[in-house]
N, C-alpha and C positions, 0 to 999 in steps of 0.2 A: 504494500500500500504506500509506504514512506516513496519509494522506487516512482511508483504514478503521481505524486505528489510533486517532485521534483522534474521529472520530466513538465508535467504540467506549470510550474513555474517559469522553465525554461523558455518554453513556449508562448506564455502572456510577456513577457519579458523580450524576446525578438518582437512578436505583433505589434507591442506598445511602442520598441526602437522603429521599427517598420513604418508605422504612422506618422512618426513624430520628422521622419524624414522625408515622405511624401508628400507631408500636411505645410512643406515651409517651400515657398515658392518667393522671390528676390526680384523677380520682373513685375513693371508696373502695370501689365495684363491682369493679373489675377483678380484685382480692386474693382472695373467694370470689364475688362474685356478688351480694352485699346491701351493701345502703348501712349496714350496721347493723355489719357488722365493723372491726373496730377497738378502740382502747382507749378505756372510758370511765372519766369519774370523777367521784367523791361525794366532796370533804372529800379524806382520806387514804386511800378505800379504790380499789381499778381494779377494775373488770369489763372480760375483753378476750373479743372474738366472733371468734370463727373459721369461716368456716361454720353447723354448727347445734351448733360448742363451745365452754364455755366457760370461762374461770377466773377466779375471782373473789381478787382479792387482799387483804390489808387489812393493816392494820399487827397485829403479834405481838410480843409481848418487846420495844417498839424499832423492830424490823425489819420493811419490807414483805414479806410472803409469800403464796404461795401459803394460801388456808384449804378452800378447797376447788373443785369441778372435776367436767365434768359434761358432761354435751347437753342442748339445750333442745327443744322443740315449739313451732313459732309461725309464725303466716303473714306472713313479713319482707317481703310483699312489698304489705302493707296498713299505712298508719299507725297502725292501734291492735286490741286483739284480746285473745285468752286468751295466757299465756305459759307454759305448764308446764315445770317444772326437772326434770331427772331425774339428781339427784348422783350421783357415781359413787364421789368420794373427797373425805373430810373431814380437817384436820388433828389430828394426835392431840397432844393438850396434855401426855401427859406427855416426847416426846421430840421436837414439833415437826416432825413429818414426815405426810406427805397419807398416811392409811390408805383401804384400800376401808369406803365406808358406806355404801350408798344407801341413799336415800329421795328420795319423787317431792312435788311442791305444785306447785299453779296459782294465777298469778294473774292480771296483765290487765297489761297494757303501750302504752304511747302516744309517740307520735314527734311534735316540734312543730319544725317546720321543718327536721328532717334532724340537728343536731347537739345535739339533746336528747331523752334519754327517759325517761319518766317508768313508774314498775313500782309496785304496790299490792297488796292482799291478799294478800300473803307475812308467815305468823307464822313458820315456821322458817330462812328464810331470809336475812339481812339486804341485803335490795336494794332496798325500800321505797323510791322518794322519786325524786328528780331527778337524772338523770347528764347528764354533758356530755361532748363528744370532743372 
């Protein structure tokens, strides 16, 4: 019996190492499924992806805040392409809190080795330029 016991420990003992090696994943995939989620950044402002969400931060009064917040359009699963915005809430300057605004733009987005991307033809948006994670 002692014999079955021991074996049997042996066993939850590899299962449990087993798991614990399979269960830990290091790429930024695992979180929604794009290598694209994550926090990026320009300077002082963050763009953070979540799936197809996003919120873009930047510095206000001083303070980093939310400015506005939104879902995107984009085929994450291609290094470069169209990206349309589709804002949902803008912050509102007289009292500093995200209001509903929406309004939609398109513009075109590129990936250059995975922790850079680069966004263009956005006039109402400020995401123009080069972000890094």
């Amino acid at each position: 019996m002692a014999n079955k016991k021991t074996w049997l420990g042996i066993l939850v003992m590899v299962l449990v190492f087993g798991m614990t090696v399979v269960g830990c994943g290091d790429d930024d995939s695992t979180s929604g499924g794009s290598p694209y989620d994550g926090t990026w950044s320009k300077g002082t402002d963050r763009l953070i992806i979540s799936g197809t969400n996003y919120t873009f931060r930047q510095v206000y009064s001083g303070t980093l805040m939310d400015i506005s917040k939104g879902t995107f359009v984009a085929d994450l699963s291609a290094t470069s392409g169209a990206f349309a915005i589709n804002q949902t809430h803008e912050i509102n300057t007289s009292n500093g809190q995200l209001a509903p605004n929406a309004q939609t733009e398109t513009g075109t987005f590129s990936s250059v080795g995975g922790n850079t991307l680069v966004f263009a033809g956005f006039s109402n948006f400020p995401v123009n330029g080069t972000w890094t994670k």
